[in-house]
LOVO-873520 format. One line per 8 residues: number of its first residue (from 1); for each residue x, y, z of C-alpha. Coordinates in steps of 0.02 Angstrom, whole numbers, plus 50000, padded with zeros to 5 digits. Layout:
% residues N
NUM> X:Y:Z  ...
***
This chain:
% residues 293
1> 50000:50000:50000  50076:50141:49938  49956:50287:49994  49805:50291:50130  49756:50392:50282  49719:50313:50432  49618:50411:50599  49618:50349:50761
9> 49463:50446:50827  49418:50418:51004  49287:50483:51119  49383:50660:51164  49486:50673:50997  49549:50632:50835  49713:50587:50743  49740:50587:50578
17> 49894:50530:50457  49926:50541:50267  50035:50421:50190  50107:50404:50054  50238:50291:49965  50211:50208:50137  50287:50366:50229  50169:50479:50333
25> 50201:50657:50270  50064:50758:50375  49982:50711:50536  49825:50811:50604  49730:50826:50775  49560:50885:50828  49497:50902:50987  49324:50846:50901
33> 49304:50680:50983  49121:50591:50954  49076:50659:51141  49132:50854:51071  49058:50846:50896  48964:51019:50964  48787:50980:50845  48919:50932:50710
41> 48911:50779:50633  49034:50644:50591  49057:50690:50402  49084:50881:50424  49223:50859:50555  49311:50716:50430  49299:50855:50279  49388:50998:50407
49> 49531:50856:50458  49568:50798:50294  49536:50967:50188  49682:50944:50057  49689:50771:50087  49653:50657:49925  49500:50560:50034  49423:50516:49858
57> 49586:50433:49783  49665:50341:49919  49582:50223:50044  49537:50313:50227  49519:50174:50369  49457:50247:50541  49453:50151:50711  49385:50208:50881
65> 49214:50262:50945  49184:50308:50748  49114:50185:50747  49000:50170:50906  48811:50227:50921  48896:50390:50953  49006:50415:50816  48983:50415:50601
73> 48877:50236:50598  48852:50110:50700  48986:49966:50673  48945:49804:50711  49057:49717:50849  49133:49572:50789  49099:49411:50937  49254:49322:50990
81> 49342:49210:50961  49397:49302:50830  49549:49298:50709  49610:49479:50690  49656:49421:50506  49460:49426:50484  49447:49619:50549  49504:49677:50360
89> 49356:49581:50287  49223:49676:50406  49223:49839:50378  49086:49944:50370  49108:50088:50223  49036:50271:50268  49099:50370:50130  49160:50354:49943
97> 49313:50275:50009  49327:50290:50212  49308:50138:50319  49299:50108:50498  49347:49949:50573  49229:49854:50699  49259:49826:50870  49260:49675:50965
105> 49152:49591:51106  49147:49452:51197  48952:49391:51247  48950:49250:51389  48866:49230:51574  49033:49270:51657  49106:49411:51540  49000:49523:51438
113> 49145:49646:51355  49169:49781:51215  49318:49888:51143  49342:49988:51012  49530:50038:50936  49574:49934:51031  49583:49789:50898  49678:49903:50785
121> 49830:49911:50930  49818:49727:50941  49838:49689:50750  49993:49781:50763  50051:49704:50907  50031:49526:50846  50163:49580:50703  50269:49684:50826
129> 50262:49582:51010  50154:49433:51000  50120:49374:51168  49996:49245:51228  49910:49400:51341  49921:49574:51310  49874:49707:51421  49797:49881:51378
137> 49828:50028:51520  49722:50152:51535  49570:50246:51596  49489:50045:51562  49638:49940:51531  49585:49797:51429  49662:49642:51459  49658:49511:51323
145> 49672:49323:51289  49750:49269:51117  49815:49127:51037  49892:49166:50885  49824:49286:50788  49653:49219:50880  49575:49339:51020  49475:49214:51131
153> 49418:49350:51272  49471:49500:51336  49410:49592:51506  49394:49757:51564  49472:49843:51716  49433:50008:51767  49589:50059:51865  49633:50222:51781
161> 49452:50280:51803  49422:50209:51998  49595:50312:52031  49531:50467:51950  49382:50460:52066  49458:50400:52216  49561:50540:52221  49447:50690:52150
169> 49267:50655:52208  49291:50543:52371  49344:50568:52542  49495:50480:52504  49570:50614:52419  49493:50752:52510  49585:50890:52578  49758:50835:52491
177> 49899:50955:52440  49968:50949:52239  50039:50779:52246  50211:50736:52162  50285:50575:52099  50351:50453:52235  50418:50274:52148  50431:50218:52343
185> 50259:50262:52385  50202:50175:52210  50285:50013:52260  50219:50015:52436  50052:50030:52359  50112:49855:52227  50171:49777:52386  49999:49792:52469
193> 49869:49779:52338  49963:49638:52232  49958:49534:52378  49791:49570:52467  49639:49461:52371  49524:49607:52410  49569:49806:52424  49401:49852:52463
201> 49447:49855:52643  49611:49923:52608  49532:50108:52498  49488:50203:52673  49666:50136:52749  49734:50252:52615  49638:50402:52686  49672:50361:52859
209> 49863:50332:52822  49883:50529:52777  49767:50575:52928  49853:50518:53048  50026:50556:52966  50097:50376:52930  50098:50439:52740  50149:50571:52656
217> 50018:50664:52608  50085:50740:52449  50111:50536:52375  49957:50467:52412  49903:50483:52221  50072:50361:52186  50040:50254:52328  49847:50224:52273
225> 49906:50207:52088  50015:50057:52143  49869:49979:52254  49749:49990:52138  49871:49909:51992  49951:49797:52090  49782:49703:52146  49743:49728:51943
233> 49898:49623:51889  49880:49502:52042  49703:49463:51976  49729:49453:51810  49875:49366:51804  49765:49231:51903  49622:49257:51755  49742:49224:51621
241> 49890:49114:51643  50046:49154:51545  50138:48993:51508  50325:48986:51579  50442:49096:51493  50327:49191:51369  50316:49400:51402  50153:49470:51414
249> 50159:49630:51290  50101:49789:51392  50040:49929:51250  50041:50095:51306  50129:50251:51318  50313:50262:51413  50232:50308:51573  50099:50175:51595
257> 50191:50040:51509  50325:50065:51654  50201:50061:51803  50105:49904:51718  50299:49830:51712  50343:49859:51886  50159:49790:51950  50188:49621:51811
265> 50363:49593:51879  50309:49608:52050  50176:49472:52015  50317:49380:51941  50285:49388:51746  50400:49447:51596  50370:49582:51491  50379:49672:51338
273> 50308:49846:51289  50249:49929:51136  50206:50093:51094  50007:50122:51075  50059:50228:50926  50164:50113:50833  50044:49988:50876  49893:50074:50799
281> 50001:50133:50661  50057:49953:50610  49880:49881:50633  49791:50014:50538  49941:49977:50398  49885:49803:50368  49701:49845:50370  49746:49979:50208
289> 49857:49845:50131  49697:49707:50145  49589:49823:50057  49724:49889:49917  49723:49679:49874
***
């Protein structure tokens, strides 16, 4: 594929890239997410990102909440297990030649599950780190079962989000100064919640800890960051085994991927990381090549 543009467009914004002769020679961003389309729809926000863009001569594959009730068109989730070879074959066209690519799901009694973009990152990541169980972080860091290029499940863990809240809108966080980065206080919080089988007793420790001065009160954000992910990577690692000596591949930005590598090794698992971006980039790649054939 010589030429395409691919747009990762999420709930809060949108990225876009040109390519051509398989080199990206523009990239774009809008804060005009499907949640901030402002009475704007889908089509008139792709025609301001891509003005100049040859959108009617080159193929234009989109992933992300584009595709949700939300966004351009409804996209069908595709049920797993799944092959992420078969995502190419599924997409749903919503323009003369722009395509979004479906999501995924998993529909059971135990696990009822959904991402979006998400299978884009993965598709990359089966050509760049393929791992038997990848992990997501994030506001909802996905974590996902594969076999191959086969995705048999995949859950959903709300860590980023539950910290968010924890710390903004409940009495655990209430009254604390600017907090700053404290790697001790982060693996004090791994040491606890990786090794406790429930933390739900543990969340109003936190608040007491800086009440009655045992903790600093300018690291409790670090501290609850490594409770809440070190009980995430204890659990999980118990939901999906990872067979002796294979990595599990941790996608995210530098940041994350490092916490989520500390927490794994703490848990005793190997790791590899991958940039989201290049992830996404590769995945989307393949999609545009699959469509060119």
């Amino acid at each position: 594929m010589n030429s395409y543009i691919a747009i990762d467009w999420g709930s809060t914004n949108l990225r876009a890239w040109h390519y051509q002769q398989g080199a990206c020679v523009e990239g774009r961003r809008s804060e005009a997410g499907v949640t901030r389309l402002n009475g704007r729809r889908c089509a008139e926000v792709f025609a301001e990102v891509t003005a100049g863009w040859p959108v009617d001569d080159v193929p234009v594959v989109m992933a992300g909440m584009v595709g949700s009730n939300a966004g351009w068109q409804p996209v069908p989730y595709l049920s797993c297990p799944v092959r992420l070879s078969d995502i190419a074959a599924r997409l749903t066209r919503v323009d003369n030649r722009a395509w979004v690519v479906p999501g995924l799901s998993v529909q059971r009694e135990d696990n009822a599950n959904v991402m979006r973009g998400e299978e884009t990152q993965l598709l990359g990541a089966l050509q760049l780190a393929p791992a038997d169980v990848y992990v997501m972080p994030g506001t909802h860091a996905k974590w996902v079962q594969a076999e191959a290029d086969k995705i048999i499940d995949f859950r959903t863990v709300m860590t980023g989000e539950l910290h968010h809240l924890l710390l903004t809108q409940s009495l655990v966080g209430a009254g604390l100064p600017e907090q700053r980065e404290d790697r001790a206080a982060f693996r004090d919080g791994l040491a606890v919640g990786s090794s406790d089988r429930s933390i739900l007793s543990r969340l109003f420790e936190v608040r007491a800890a800086h009440v009655l001065g045992v903790r600093d009160r300018a690291t409790i954000s670090d501290f609850l960051s490594g409770l809440l992910i070190g009980h995430e990577a204890a659990l999980m690692a118990g939901q999906y085994a990872v067979k002796a000596g294979r990595p599990v591949t941790i996608i995210a930005g530098e940041a994350l991927a490092q916490r989520y590598q500390q927490a794994l090794r703490f848990v005793g698992l190997n790791t590899q990381t991958l940039a989201g971006d290049s992830a996404f980039q590769h995945g989307i790649r393949s999609i545009a090549n699959e469509l060119a054939d």
